[in-house]
ZAMARGU-4260 file (C-alpha; in steps of 0.2 Angstrom, whole numbers, plus 5000, padded with zeros to 4 digits):
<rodrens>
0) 5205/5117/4895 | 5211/5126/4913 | 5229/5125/4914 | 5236/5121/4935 | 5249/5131/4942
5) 5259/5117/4952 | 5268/5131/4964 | 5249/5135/4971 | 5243/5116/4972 | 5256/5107/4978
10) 5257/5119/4994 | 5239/5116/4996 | 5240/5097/4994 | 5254/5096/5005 | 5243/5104/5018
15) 5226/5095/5013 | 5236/5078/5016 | 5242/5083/5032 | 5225/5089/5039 | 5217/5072/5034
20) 5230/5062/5045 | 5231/5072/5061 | 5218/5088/5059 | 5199/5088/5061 | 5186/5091/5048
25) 5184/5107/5050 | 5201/5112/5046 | 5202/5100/5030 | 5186/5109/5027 | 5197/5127/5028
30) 5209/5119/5017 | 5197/5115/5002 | 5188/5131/5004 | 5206/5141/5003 | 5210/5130/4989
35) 5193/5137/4981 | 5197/5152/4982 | 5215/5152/4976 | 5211/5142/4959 | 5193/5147/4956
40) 5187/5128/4954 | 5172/5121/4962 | 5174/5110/4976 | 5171/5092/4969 | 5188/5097/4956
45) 5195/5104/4970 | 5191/5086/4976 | 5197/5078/4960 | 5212/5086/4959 | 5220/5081/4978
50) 5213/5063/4975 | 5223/5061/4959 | 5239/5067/4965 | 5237/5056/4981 | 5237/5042/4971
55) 5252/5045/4961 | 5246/5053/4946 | 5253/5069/4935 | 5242/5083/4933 | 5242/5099/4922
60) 5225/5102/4918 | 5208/5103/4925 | 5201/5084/4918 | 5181/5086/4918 | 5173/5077/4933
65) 5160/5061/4931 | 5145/5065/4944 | 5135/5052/4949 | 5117/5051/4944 | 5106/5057/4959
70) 5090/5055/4963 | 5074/5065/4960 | 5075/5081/4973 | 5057/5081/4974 | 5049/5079/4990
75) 5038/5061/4994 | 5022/5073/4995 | 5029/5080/4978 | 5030/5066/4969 | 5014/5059/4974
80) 5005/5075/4969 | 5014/5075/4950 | 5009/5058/4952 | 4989/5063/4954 | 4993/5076/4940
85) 4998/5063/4929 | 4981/5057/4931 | 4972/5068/4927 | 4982/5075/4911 | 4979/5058/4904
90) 4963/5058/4909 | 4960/5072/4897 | 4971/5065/4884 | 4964/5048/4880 | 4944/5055/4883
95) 4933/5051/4869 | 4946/5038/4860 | 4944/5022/4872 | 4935/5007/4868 | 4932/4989/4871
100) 4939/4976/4859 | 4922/4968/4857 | 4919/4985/4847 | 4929/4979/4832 | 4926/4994/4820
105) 4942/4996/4807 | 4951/4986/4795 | 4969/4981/4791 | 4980/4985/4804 | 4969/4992/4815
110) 4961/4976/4819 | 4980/4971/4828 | 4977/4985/4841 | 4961/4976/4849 | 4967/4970/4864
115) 4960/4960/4881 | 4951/4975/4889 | 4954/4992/4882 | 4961/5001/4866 | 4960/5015/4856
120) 4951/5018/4840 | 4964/5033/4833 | 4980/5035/4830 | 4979/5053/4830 | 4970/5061/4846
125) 4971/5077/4858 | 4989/5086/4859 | 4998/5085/4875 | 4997/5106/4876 | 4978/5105/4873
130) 4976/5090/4888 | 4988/5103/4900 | 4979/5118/4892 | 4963/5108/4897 | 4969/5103/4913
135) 4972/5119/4921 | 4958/5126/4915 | 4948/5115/4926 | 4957/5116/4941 | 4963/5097/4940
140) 4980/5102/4941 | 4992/5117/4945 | 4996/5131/4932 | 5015/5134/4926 | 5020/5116/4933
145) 5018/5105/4914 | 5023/5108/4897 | 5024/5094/4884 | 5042/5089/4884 | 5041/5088/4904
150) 5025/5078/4902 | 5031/5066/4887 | 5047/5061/4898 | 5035/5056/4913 | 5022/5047/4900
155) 5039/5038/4892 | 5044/5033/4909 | 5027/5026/4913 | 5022/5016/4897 | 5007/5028/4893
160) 5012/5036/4876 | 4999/5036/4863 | 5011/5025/4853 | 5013/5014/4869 | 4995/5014/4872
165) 4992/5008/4853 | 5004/4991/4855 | 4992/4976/4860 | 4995/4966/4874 | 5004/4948/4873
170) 4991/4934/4875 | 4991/4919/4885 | 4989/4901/4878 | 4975/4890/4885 | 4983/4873/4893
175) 4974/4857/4900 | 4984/4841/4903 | 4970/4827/4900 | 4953/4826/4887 | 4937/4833/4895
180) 4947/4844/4908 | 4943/4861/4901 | 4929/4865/4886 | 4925/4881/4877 | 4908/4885/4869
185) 4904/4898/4857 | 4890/4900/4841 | 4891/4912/4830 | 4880/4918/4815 | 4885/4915/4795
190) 4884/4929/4785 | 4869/4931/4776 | 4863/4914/4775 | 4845/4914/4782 | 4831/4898/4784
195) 4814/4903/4775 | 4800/4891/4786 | 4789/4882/4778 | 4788/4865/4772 | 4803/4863/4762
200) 4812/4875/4775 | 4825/4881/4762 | 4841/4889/4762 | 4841/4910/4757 | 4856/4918/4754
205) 4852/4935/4757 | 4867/4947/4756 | 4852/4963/4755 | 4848/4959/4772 | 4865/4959/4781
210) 4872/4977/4772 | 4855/4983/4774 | 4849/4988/4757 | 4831/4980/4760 | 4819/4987/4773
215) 4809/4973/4781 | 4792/4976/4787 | 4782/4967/4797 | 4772/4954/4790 | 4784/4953/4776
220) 4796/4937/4770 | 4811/4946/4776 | 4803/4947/4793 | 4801/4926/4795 | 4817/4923/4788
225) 4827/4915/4803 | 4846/4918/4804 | 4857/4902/4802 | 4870/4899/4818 | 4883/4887/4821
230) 4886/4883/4840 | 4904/4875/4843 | 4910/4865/4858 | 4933/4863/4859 | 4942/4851/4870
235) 4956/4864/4876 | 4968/4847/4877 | 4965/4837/4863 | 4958/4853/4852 | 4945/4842/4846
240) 4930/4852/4841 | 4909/4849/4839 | 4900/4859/4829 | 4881/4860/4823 | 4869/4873/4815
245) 4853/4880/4820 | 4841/4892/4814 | 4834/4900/4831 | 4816/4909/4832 | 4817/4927/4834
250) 4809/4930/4856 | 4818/4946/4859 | 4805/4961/4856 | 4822/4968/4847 | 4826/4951/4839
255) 4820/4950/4819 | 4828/4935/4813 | 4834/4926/4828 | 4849/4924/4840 | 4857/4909/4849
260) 4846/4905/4864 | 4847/4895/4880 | 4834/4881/4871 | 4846/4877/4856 | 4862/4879/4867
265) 4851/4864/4877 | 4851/4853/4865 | 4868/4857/4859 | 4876/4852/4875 | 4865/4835/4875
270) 4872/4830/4859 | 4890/4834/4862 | 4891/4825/4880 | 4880/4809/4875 | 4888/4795/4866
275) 4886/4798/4847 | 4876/4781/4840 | 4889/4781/4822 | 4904/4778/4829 | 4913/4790/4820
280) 4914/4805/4834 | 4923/4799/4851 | 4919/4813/4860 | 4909/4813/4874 | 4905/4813/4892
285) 4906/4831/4903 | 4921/4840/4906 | 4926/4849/4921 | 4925/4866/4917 | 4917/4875/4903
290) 4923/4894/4897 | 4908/4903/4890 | 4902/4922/4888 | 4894/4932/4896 | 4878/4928/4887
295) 4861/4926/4894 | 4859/4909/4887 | 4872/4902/4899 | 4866/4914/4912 | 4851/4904/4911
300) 4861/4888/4912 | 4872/4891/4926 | 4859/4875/4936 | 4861/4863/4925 | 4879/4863/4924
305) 4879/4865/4942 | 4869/4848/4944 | 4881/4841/4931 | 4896/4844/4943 | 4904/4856/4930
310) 4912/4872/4935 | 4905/4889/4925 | 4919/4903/4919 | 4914/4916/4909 | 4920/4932/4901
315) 4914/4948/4891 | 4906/4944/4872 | 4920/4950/4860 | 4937/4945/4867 | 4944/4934/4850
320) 4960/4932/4864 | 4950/4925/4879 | 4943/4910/4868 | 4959/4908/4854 | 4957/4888/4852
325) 4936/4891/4848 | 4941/4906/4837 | 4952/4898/4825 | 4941/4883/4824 | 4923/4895/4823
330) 4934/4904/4807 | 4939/4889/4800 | 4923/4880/4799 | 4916/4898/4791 | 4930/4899/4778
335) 4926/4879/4771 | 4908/4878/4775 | 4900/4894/4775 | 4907/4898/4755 | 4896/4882/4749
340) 4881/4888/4757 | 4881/4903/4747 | 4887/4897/4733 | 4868/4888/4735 | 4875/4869/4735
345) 4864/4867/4752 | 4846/4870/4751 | 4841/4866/4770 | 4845/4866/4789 | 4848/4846/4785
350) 4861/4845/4774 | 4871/4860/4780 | 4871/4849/4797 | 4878/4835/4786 | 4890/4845/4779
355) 4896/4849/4798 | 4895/4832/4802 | 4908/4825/4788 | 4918/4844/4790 | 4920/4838/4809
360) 4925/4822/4808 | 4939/4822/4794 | 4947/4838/4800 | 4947/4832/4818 | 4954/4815/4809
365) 4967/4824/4801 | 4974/4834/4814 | 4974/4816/4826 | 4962/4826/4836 | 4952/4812/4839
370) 4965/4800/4842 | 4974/4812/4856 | 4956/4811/4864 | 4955/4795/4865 | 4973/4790/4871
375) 4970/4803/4886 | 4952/4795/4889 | 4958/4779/4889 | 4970/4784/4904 | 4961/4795/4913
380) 4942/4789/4913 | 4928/4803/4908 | 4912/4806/4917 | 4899/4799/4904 | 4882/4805/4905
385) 4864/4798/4898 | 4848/4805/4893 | 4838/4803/4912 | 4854/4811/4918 | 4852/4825/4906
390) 4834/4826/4908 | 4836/4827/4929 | 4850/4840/4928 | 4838/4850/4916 | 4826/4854/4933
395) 4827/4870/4940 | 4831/4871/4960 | 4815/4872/4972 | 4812/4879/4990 | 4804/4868/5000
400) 4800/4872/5018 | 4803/4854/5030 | 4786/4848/5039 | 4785/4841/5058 | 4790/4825/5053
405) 4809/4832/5048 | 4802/4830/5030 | 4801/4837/5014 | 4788/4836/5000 | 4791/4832/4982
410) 4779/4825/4969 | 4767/4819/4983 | 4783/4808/4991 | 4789/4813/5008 | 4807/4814/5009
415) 4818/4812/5026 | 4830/4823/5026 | 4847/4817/5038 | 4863/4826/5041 | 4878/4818/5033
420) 4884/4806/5051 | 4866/4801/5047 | 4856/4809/5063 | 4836/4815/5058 | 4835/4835/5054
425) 4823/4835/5069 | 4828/4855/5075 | 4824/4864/5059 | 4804/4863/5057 | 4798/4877/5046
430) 4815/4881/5039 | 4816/4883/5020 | 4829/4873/5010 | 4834/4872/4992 | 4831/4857/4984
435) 4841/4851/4967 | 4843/4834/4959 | 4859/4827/4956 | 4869/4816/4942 | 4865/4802/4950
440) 4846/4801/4952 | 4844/4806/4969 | 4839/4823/4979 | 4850/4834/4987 | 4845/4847/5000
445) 4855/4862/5005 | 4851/4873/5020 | 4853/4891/5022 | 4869/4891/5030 | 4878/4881/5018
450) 4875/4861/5026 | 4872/4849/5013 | 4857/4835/5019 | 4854/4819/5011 | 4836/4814/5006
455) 4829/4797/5012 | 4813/4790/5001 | 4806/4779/5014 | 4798/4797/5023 | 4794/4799/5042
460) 4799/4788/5054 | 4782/4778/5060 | 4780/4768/5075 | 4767/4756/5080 | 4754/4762/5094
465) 4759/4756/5111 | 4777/4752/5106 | 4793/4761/5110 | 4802/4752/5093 | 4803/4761/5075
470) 4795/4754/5062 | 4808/4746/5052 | 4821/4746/5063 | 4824/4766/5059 | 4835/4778/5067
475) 4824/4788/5077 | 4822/4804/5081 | 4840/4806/5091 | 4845/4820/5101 | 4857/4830/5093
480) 4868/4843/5102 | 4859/4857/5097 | 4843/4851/5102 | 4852/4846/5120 | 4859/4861/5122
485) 4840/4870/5116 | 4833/4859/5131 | 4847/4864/5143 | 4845/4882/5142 | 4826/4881/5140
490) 4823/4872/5158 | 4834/4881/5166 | 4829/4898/5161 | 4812/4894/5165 | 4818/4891/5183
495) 4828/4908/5185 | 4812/4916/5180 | 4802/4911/5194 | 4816/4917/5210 | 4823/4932/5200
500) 4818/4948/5210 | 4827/4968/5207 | 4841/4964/5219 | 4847/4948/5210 | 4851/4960/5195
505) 4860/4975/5202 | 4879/4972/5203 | 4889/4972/5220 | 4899/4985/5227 | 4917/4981/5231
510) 4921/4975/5247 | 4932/4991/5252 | 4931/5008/5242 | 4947/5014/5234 | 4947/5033/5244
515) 4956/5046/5238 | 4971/5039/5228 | 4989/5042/5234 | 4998/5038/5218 | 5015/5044/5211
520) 5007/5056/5197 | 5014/5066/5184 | 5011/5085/5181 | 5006/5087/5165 | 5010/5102/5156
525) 5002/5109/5140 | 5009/5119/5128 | 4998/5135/5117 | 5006/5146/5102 | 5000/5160/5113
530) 5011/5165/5126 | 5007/5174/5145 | 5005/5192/5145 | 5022/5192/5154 | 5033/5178/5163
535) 5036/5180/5179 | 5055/5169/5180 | 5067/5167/5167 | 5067/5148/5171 | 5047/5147/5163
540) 5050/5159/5149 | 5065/5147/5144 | 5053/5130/5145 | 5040/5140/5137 | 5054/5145/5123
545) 5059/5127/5121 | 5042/5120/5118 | 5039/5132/5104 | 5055/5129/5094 | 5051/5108/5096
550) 5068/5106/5106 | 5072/5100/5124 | 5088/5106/5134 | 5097/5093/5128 | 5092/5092/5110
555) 5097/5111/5107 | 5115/5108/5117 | 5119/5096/5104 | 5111/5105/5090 | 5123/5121/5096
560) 5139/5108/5095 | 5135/5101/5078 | 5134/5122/5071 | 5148/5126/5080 | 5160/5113/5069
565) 5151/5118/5054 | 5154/5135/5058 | 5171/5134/5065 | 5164/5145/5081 | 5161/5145/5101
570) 5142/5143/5099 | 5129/5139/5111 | 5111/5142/5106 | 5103/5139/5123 | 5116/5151/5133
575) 5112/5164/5119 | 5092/5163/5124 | 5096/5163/5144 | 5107/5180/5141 | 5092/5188/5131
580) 5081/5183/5143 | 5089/5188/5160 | 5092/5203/5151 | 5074/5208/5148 | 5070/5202/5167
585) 5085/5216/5173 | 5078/5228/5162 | 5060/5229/5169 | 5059/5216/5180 | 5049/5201/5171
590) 5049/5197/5156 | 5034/5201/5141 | 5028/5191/5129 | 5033/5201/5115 | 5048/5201/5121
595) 5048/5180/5121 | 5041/5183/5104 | 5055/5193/5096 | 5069/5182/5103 | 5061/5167/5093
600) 5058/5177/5077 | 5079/5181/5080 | 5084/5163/5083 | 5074/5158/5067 | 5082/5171/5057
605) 5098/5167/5063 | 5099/5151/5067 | 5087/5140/5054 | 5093/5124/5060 | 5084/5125/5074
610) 5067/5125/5068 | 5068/5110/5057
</rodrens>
């Protein structure tokens, strides 16, 4: 530890303390650097030291100095480029190792690092040196900027270790506040438990099949076997579940035993929304929304919930976490029913469904499932369904084109269609419109840009020869504001045709000409890195001086006073140029452009400031 000679620094204080009440900066400045000098500290102990003895303090040695943290001293474009390198490394890193979570490969832990998106399948992949080494090679990023322990602070920083990029991802919890609010669907196939067709249309456990140890050819037993699936339907509020089994037919040309289809998942939806006739399932009715995969069975579907009022949400096949409350009820169902079928105590499709039924409604009695349905349904009333509803919601959407009548054809029965404040569609003949039916029985009719008609049974309006009254009493064919304002522009531009001649078209000429312009006008003056052959007045040579170094007149005067106090000198940048240059034009009478140049090329050397 430095030991202070108090003869030196209190002399020095003294002087310090002096120059901070009365002096100026620059000689506090003078103070500190002589202080430097005479005890061979650095400034901020220099610093230290006066500030400790102005407040009272004894002192006999240097005590070490707390500097404050500063910030990166890298530029913004810097910054933004490490940034992009950053990238890139990564990039490199992670390649070949990234995959989905529907891809569940592994076991143990390795099933706890699928998360909602991406993961990766190692632990172990490419070294940092071999993603820099990589990297550069490329071109991706600049040589001699990276090494690992500079690249594994800014991955630390960011989150994106390989040991960070391993941890899953917190989950969210589905919420709904009322019963049908919110659904979720899902089916899912038992493991090796398949339907042989035929008359009994047994249950086969086939364990061969599913690890592949038998070969199936075509014509064969194994290739009529047809894969047993249990579709599931969950009540996010109450967590009542549905469930029953079916055994599809294999249509896919890469389909061999059979996969969930949009015909079962049909029929699946009509049992769970009608009324159940035993009286021992509650559940019913249509929710509001229903969260589905991504599979082409709902694709398919996407009409009839639309017709059935209920909102569609999807997302990939695979993600356990986007569908937790169908998950856990899926596995649960598998664990208790699923080990009796293979176990052989089910010999068909019938009594495996059976077995669902009384699974389903003593676990869902259990839990109160059933009984927190039907408190919330008894509060908030559900939207019940029947079979015709069903059926109608079942028909696909049509295009039908509307006739001259302001009608539409369907299953030989003209339709009228009307706008909702109840006016005839009488100004869209020939348009095409898409036709639907709705829960309730009727037809509803949408145009192209989005209007919604209604459709009206009774057909065209009729009226009887020689009469000016509708059959009926109908509402005729009023005129609405677009067929008023078609009429209006129609006439009248079938008038102006007829008078229209060359001169009516060209545009007039103002009344008086402007003339030549006397207007207060600045000269505007351009400035190019190449400078005249020669300058004939000290005065352009200056201006053209000034322009190049980015500076005005003034902006250089109070550049030259702010480097004079740093300095400590009698400095003025701009009379410095005017000497040189009055000096050139004594010497030969104007002045040169190389002679410009050089004095630039000596105000930049000397003077750095300037150019900044």
């Amino acid at each position: 530890m430095k030991q202070l000679d108090i003869g030196i620094v209190m002399p020095l204080f003294r002087d310090w303390k002096l120059a901070r009440e009365a002096g100026t900066r620059s000689e506090v400045g003078q103070i500190v650097r002589r202080a430097v000098d005479s005890l061979g500290l650095a400034r901020p102990q220099i610093y230290n030291i006066f500030n400790r003895l102005l407040e009272g303090e004894s002192i006999f040695s240097v005590a070490k100095v707390e500097r404050k943290k500063t910030g990166s001293r890298l530029g913004v474009a810097e910054i933004a480029l490490r940034e992009l390198e950053i990238y890139e490394i990564t990039k490199l890193m992670f390649a070949g190792e990234v995959q989905h979570e529907q891809a569940k490969t592994g076991t143990g832990k390795d099933r706890d690092l699928r998360t909602v998106g991406f993961a990766l399948n190692r632990k172990y992949g490419k070294s940092m040196e071999f993603a820099i080494e990589q990297a550069e090679r490329l071109g991706t990023i600049r040589k001699g900027i990276w090494d690992r322990f500079k690249l594994g602070r800014a991955l630390n920083e960011r989150g994106i270790t390989r040991k960070q990029m391993s941890k899953p991802l917190a989950s969210v919890t589905w919420m709904a506040t009322y019963s049908n609010q919110f659904w979720m669907f899902d089916a899912s196939p038992l493991n090796a438990v398949y339907l042989e067709p035929g008359k009994e249309s047994r249950i086969s456990i086939r364990p061969d099949i599913e690890s592949g140890l038998t070969r199936i050819y075509e014509g064969s037993k194994e290739a009529t076997l047809r894969k047993v699936h249990i579709y599931v339907a969950v009540d996010v509020y109450s967590k009542a579940f549905y469930a029953y089994a079916y055994a599809p037919i294999a249509k896919g040309k890469e389909s061999t035993h059979g996969g969930e289809n949009s015909t079962d998942w049909h029929d699946f939806l009509s049992r769970a929304f009608l009324e159940k006739d035993d009286g021992y399932i509650p559940i019913q009715g249509t929710p509001e929304r229903v969260y589905t995969d991504k599979h082409t069975a709902f694709e398919s579907l996407s009409g009839f919930f639309s017709r059935l009022d209920i909102i569609q949400e999807s997302h990939f096949p695979g993600h356990s976490k986007a569908k937790g409350p169908i998950e856990s009820r899926i596995s649960a169902i598998k664990r208790c029913c699923e080990t009796m079928a293979v176990r052989g105590m089910i010999r068909n499709l019938d009594e495996f469904n059976l077995l669902l039924y009384r699974y389903q409604v003593s676990r869902n009695s259990k839990l109160k499932s059933y009984e927190k349905w039907l408190k919330s349904a008894n509060e908030k009333p559900i939207k019940a369904v029947t079979k015709q509803n069903l059926t109608d919601a079942s028909i696909k959407e049509e295009i039908r084109k509307i006739n001259a009548y302001g009608c539409i054809e369907i299953e030989a029965t003209q339709y009228l269609l009307r706008y909702p404040n109840g006016q005839v569609v009488s100004d869209r003949t020939r348009e095409a419109v898409k036709v639907y039916r709705n829960s309730r029985g009727g037809f509803e009719v949408l145009t192209c840009d989005g209007i919604r008609l209604t459709a009206d049974p009774a057909g065209p309006i009729g009226r009887e020869p020689g009469s000016f009254k509708n059959v009926g009493d109908r509402d005729g064919l009023t005129e609405t504001s677009r067929i008023k304002n078609r009429k209006k522009v129609l006439s009248s531009a079938k008038a102006a045709e007829k008078t229209l001649v060359l001169s009516d078209a060209l545009p007039d000429l103002p009344e008086v000409p402007y003339g030549k312009l006397h207007v207060s006008k600045e000269h505007r003056q351009t400035h190019t890195p190449m400078a005249p052959e020669k300058f004939e007045s000290t005065d352009d040579a200056f201006e053209w001086m000034l322009n190049e170094l980015g500076h005005t007149e003034e902006s250089l005067e109070e550049l030259s006073m702010k480097l004079a106090d740093e300095r400590d000198e009698n400095l003025s940048i701009g009379a410095i140029v005017l000497q040189l240059l009055r000096s050139s034009k004594r010497k030969i009478g104007y002045i040169p452009a190389q002679e410009v140049y050089d004095t630039i090329e000596i105000i930049r050397d000397t003077f750095p400031e300037v150019s900044k």
